[in-house]
C-alpha positions as CSV (number, residue, x, y, z in Angstrom):
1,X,233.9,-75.3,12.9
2,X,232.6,-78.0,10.7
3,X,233.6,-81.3,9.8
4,X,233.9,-85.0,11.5
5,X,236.2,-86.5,13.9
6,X,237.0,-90.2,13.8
7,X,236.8,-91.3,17.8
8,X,238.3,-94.1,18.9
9,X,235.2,-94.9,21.5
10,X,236.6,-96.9,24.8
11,X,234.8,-98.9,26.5
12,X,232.4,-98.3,29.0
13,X,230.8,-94.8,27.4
14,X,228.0,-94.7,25.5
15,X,228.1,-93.5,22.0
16,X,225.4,-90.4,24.1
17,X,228.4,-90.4,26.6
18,X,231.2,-89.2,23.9
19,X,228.8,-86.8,22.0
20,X,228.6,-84.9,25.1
21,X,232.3,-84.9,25.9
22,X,232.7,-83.7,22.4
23,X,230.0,-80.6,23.1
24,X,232.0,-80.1,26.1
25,X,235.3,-79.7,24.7
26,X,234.8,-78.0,20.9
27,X,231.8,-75.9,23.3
28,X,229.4,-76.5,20.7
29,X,226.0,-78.2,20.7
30,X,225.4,-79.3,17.7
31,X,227.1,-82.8,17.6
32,X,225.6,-86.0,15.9
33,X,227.0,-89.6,15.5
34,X,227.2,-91.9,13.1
35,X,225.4,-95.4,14.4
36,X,225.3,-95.8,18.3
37,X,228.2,-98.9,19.6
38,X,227.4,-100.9,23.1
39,X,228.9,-99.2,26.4
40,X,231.0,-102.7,26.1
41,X,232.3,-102.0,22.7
42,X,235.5,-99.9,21.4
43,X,236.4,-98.8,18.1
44,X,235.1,-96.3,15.3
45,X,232.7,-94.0,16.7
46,X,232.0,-91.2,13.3
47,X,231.2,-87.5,15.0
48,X,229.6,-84.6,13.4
49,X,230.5,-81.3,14.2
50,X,227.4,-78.6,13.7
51,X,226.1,-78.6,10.1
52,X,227.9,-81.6,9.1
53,X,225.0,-83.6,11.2
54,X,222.9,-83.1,8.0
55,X,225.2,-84.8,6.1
56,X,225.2,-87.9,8.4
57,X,222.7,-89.8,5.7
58,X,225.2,-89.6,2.8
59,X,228.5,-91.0,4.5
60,X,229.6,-94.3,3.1
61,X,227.7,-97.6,3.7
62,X,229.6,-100.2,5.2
63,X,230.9,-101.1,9.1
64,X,233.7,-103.8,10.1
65,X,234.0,-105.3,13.4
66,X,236.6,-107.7,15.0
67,X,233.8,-110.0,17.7
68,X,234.9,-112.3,19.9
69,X,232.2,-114.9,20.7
70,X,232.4,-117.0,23.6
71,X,230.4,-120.8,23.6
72,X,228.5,-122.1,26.6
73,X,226.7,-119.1,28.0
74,X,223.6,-117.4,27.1
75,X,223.0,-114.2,28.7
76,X,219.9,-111.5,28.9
77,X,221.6,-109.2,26.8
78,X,223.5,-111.5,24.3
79,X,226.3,-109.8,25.6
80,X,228.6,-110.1,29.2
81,X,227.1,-107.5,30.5
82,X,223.9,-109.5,31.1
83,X,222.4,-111.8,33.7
84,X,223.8,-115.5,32.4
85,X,220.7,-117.7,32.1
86,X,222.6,-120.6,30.6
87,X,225.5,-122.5,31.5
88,X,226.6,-125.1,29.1
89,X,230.3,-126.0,29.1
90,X,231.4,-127.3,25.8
91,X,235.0,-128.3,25.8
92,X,234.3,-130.6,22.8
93,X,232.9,-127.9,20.3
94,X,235.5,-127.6,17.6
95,X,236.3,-125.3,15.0
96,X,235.1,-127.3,12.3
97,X,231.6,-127.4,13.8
98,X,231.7,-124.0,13.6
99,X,232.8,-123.3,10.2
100,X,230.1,-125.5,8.5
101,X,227.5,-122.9,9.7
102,X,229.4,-119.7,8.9
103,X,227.9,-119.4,5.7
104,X,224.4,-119.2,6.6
105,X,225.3,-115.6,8.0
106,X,226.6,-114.2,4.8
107,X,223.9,-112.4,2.4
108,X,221.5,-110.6,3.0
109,X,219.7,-112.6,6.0
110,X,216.7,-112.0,8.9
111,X,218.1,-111.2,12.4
112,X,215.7,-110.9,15.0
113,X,217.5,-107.9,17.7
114,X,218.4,-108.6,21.1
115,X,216.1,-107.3,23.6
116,X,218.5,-105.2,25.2
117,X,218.9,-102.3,22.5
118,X,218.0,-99.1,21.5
119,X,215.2,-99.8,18.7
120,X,212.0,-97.9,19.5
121,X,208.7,-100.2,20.4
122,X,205.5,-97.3,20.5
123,X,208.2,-94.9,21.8
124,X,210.0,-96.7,24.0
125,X,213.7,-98.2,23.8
126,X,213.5,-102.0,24.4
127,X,216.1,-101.9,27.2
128,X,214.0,-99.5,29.1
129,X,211.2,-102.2,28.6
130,X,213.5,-105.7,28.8
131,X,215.1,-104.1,32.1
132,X,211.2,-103.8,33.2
133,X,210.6,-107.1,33.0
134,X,208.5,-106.6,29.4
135,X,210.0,-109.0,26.7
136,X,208.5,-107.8,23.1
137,X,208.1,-110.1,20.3
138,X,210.5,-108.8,17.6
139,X,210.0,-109.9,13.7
140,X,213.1,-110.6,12.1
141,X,214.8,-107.5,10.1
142,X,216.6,-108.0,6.5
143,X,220.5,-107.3,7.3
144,X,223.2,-107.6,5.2
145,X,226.4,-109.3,5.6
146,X,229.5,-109.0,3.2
147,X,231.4,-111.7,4.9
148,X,233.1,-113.4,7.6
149,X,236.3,-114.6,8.3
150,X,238.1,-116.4,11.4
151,X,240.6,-114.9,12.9
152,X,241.3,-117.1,15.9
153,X,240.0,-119.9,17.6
154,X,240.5,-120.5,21.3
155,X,239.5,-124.0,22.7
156,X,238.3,-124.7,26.1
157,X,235.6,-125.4,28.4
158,X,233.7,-122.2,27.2
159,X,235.7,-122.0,23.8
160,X,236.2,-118.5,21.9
161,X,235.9,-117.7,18.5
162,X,237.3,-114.0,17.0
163,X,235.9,-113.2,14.1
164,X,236.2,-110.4,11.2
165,X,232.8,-108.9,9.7
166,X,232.1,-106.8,7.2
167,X,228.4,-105.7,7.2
168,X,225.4,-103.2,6.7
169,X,223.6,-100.7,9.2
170,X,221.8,-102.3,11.4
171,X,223.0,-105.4,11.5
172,X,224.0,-106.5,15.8
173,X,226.8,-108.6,16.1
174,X,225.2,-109.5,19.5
175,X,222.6,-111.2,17.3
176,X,224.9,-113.5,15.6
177,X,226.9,-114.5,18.7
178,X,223.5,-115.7,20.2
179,X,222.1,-117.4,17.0
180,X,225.2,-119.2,16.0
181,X,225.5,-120.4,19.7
182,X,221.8,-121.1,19.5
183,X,222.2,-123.6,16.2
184,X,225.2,-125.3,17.7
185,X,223.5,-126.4,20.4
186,X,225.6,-124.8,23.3
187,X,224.5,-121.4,23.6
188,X,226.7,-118.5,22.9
189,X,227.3,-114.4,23.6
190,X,229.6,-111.7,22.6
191,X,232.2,-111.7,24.8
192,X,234.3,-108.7,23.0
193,X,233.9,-106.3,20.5
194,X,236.2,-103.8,18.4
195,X,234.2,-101.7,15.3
196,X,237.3,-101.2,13.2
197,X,235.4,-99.1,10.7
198,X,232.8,-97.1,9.8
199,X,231.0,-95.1,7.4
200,X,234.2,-94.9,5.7
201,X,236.4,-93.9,8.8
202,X,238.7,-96.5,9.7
203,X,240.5,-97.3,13.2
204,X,244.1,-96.6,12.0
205,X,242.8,-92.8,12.1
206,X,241.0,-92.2,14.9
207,X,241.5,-90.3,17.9
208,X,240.9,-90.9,21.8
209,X,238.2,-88.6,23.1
210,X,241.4,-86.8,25.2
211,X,243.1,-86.0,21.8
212,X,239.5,-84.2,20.2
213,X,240.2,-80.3,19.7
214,X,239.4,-77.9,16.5
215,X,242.1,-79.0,14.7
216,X,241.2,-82.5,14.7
217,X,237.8,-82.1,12.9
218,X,238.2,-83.3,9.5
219,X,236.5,-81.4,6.5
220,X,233.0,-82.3,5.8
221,X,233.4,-83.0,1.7
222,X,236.5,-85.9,2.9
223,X,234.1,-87.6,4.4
224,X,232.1,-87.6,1.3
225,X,235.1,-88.3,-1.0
226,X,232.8,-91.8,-2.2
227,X,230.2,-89.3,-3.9
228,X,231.7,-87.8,-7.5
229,X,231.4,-83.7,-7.3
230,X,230.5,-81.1,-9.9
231,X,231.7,-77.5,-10.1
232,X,229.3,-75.1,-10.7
233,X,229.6,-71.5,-12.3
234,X,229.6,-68.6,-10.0
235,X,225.9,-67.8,-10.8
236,X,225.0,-71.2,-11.1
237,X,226.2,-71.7,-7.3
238,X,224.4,-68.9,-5.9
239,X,221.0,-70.0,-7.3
240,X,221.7,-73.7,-6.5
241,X,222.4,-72.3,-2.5
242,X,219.1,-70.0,-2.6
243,X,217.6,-73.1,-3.0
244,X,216.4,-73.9,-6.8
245,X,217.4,-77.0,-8.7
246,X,220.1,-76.2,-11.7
247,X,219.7,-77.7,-14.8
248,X,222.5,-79.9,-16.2
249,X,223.3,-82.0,-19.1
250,X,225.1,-85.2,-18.9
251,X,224.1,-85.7,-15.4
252,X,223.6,-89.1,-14.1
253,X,221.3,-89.9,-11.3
254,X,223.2,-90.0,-7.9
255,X,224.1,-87.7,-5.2
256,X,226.8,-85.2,-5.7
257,X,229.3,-83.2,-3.8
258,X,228.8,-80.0,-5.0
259,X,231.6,-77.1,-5.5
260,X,232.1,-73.7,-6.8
261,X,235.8,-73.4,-7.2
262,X,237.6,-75.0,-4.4
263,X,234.5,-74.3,-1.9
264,X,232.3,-77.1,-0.5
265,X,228.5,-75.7,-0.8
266,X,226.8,-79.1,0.2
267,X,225.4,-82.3,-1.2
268,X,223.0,-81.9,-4.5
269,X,220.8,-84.6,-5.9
270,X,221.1,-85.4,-9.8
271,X,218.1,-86.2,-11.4
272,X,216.1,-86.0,-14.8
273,X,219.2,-83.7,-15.7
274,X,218.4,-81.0,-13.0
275,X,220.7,-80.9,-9.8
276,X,218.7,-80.0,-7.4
277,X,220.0,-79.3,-3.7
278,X,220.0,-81.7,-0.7
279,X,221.9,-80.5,2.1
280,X,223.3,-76.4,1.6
281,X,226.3,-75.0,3.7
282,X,226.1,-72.0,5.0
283,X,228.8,-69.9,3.9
């Protein structure tokens, strides 16, 4: 078995929680995810299924949430799982407040993380340290945001904004709800959040962990379908799995699926008109 499943992640697991349910089930250890989603959060969870984990770093770029953000509170976590340590009630806020800041989200932009995640500080994950009491000084990271779009606006006296964004890796959704409540004035924290997709694996296709079996696992190279492929020659393939680099004409620079016939071998790197390899199969 090798491949990916799409998960439908529900809430309160861990993204750690479903990769052991998944070892449990298919009985095999090798299982890797594709970016880790909050206990709180549902949606698109990506899965590798043994040698498919070295493959993880070429899936499409690219994630989608649905966030529901809720004005007046401000919470440890940025999140409602936290300890609230400020209550603002802001029946007045409107949507057109709200809309005139929007934009300064979109682009590529700093974003300071919350305290509670899983980033590593000398070896230790800042929720291990925030829940210790330790708060660490975080620079702002470069993230980048496609765009953002409102889906529904819900006034009261803590009012609730849905929203639809399209982003890069790293970018924490828990980040904007706390900023944009920050600049307004009233304070704000994710009160719900759906990742509808992922790395090129969309909601409308995934699975509930329940539903995960052999047959499920999707083939490794449809996963990859956003890279072009080459074929290679019987003799050219055997070389390029042994491990040498193949040379090519007409090769652009980019990574490749690579092919011999209708077999998948792996992921090859183009370069100075050589392919060289990046991530063999075994057969």
């Amino acid at each position: 078995m090798l491949g990916f499943l799409n998960i439908n992640k529900p809430q309160g697991l861990t993204s750690h929680d479903c990769v052991a349910r998944v070892r449990k089930i298919l009985g095999i250890k090798r299982i890797g995810h594709s970016g880790t989603l909050d206990p709180m959060a549902v949606g698109v969870l990506p899965i590798a299924v043994n040698q498919a984990t070295r493959l993880l770093p070429y899936l499409q770029g690219g994630k989608a949430y649905k966030a529901v953000i809720k004005f007046g509170l401000v919470t440890t976590t940025d999140d409602r799982e936290g300890e609230t340590i400020a209550d603002q009630p802001c029946p007045h806020l409107t949507l057109e407040q709200i809309k005139e800041h929007l934009p300064q989200f979109i682009g590529t932009i700093e974003q300071v993380p919350p305290q509670f995640s899983a980033i590593k500080v000398e070896g230790k994950k800042l929720y291990d340290l925030a829940r210790s009491g330790i708060a660490i000084a975080l620079p702002p990271r470069p993230v980048t945001i496609a765009s953002i779009e409102v889906l529904q606006w819900q006034p009261s006296t803590y009012p609730e904004l849905t929203l639809v964004i399209d982003c890069g890796t790293g970018t924490y959704i828990r980040s904007i709800a706390r900023d944009l409540g920050h600049i307004l004035g009233c304070g704000g924290m994710l009160a719900a959040l759906e990742r509808t997709s992922s790395n090129g694996f969309a909601i409308e296709q995934s699975i509930p962990l329940e539903a995960v079996s052999p047959e499920r696992i999707m083939p490794a190279d449809r996963a990859l379908a956003h890279l072009s492929s080459i074929d290679l020659e019987p003799e050219q393939a055997r070389r390029w799995q042994q491990g040498q680099k193949i040379r090519l004409e007409h090769l652009s620079d980019q990574n490749l699926r690579v092919y011999q016939g209708e077999k998948f071998l792996g992921v090859g790197k183009a370069e100075d008109h050589f392919l060289q390899p990046q991530v063999v199969l075994p057969d």
